[in-house]
Backbone bond lengths (Angstrom), bond angles and torsions (degrees), N, CA, C in turn:
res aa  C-N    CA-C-N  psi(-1)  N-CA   C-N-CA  omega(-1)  CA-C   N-CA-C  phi
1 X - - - 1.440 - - 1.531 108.08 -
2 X 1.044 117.27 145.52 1.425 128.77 -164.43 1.474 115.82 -119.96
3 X 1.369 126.75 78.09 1.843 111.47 -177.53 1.531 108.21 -113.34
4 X 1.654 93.54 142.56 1.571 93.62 -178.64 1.965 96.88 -114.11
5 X 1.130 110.08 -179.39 1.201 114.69 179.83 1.239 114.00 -137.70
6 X 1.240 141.35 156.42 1.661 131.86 -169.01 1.705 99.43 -158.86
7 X 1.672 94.42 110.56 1.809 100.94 173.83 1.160 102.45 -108.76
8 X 1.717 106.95 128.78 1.509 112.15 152.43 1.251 113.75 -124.78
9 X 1.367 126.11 -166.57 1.066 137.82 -169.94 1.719 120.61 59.66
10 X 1.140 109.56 -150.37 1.783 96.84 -161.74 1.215 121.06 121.32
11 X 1.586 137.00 150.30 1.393 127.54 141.33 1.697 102.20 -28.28
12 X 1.104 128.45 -102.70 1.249 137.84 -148.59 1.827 104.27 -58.75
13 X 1.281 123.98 -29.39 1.268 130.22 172.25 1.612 113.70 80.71
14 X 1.712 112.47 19.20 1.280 110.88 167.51 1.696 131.23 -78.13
15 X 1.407 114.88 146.89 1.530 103.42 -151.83 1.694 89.63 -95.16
16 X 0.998 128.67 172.93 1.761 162.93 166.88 1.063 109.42 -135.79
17 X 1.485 111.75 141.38 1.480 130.71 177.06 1.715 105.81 -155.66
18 X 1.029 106.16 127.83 1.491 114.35 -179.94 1.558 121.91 -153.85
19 X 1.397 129.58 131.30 1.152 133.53 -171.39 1.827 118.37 -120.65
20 X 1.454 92.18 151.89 1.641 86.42 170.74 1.149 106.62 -145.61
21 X 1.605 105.17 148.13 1.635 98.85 155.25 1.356 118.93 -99.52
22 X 1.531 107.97 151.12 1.668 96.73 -172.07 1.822 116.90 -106.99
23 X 1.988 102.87 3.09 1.198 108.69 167.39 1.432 119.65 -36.95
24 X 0.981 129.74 -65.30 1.542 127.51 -150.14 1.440 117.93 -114.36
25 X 1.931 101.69 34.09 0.840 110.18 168.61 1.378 124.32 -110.87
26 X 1.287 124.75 177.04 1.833 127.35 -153.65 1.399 91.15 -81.43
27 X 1.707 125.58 -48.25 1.226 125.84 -177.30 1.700 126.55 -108.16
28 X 1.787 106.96 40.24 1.088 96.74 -178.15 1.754 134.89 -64.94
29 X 1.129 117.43 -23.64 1.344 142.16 155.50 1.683 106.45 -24.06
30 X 1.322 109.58 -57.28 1.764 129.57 -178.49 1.189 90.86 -67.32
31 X 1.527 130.83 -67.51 1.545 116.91 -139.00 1.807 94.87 -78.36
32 X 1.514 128.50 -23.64 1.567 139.82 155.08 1.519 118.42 4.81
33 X 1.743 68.56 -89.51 1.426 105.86 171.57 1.448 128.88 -57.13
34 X 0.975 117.44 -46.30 1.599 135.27 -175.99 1.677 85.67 -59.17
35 X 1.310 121.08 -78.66 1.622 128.16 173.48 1.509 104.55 -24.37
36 X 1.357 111.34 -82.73 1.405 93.35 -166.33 1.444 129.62 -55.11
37 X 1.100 122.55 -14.01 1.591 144.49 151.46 1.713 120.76 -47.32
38 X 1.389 90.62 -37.62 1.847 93.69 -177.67 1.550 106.18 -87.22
39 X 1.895 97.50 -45.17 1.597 79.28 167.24 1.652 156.05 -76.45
40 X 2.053 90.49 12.31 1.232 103.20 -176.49 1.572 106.09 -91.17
41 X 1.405 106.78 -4.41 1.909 112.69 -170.63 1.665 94.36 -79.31
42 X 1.334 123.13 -36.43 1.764 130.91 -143.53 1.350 94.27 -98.21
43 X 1.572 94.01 176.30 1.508 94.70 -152.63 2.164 75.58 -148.08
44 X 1.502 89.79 171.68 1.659 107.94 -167.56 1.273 132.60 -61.19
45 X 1.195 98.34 -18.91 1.417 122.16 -149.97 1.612 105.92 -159.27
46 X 1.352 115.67 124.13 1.303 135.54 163.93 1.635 125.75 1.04
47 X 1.310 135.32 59.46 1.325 131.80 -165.16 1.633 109.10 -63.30
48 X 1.412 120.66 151.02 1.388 127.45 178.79 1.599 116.80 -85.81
49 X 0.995 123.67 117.85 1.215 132.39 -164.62 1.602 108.14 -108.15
50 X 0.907 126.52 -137.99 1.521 126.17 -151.14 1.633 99.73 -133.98
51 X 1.335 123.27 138.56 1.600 126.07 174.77 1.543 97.67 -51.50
52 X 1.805 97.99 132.41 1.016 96.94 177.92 1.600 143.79 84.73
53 X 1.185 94.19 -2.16 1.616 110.35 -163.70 1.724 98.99 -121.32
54 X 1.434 102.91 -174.33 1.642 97.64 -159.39 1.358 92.16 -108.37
55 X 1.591 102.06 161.83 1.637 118.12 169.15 1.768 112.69 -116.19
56 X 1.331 92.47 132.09 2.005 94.36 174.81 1.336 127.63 -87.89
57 X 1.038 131.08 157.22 1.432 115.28 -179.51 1.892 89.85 -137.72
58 X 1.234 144.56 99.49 1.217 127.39 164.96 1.350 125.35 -104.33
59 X 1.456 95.26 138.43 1.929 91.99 -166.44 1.359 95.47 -103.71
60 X 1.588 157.09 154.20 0.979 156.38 150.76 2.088 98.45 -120.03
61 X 1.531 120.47 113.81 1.226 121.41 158.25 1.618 111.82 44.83
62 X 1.123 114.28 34.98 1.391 145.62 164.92 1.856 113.52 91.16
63 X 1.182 93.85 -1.18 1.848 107.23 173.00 1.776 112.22 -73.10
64 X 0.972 104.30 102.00 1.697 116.04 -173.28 1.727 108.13 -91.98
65 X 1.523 114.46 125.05 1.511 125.81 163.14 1.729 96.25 -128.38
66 X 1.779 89.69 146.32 1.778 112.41 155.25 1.501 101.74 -109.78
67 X 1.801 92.47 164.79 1.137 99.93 -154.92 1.860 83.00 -173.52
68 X 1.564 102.70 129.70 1.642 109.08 157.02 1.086 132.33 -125.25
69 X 1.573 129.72 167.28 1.193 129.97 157.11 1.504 104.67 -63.00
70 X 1.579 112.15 154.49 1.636 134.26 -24.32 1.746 104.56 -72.68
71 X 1.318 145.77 6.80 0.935 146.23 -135.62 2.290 103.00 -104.34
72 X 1.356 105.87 -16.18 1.249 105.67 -179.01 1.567 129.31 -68.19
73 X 1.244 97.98 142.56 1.754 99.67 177.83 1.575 105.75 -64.78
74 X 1.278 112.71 171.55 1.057 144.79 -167.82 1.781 98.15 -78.80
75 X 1.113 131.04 -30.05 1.447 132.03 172.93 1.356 96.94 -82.93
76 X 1.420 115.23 -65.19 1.577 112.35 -171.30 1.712 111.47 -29.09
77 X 1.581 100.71 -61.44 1.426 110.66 -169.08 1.492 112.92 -68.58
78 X 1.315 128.06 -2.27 1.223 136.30 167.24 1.461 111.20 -72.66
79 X 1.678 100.26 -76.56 1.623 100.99 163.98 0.949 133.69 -4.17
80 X 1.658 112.65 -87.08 1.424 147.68 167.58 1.598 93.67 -18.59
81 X 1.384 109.65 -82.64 1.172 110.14 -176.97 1.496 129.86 -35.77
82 X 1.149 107.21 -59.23 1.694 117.12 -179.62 1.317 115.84 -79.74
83 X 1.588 129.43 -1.35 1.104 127.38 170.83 1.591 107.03 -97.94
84 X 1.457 127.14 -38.63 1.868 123.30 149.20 1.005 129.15 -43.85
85 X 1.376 113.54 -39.79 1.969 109.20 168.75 1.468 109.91 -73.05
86 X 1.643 124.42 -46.17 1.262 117.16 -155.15 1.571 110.74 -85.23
87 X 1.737 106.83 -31.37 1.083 99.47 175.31 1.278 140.86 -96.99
88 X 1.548 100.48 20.96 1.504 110.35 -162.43 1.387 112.20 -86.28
């Protein structure tokens, strides 16, 4: 499975983009699941978030959700997270 992640917005408004694959990993099963979980929080199209705050873009195996700060689930914001450290 293949998810990338895409941050924009911000004070400064610089973007991030980072991807992983979770094949050939020890816990791909977890990161799966966790995915299909984030993409059940997101929605189609670009949600409005807060001045200043970040925007998500998550791709899972070509299935695309948005998603903003402060408005993300508890998987989303997991994701997000572990897909910027791991895949950066």
């Amino acid at each position: 499975m293949r998810i990338q992640v895409r941050r924009t917005g911000g004070f400064a408004g610089i973007e991030r983009t980072a991807e992983i694959d979770t094949a050939p990993l020890p816990d791909a099963t977890y990161w799966q699941a966790l995915a299909h979980r984030a993409l059940a929080g997101g929605g189609p199209a670009p949600h409005p978030g807060v001045p200043d705050g970040f925007a998500y873009t998550i791709t899972v195996d070509g299935r695309t959700v948005h998603c903003a700060d402060p408005h993300l689930t508890d998987a989303q914001r997991e994701l997000i997270s572990r897909v910027l450290k791991e895949g950066a």
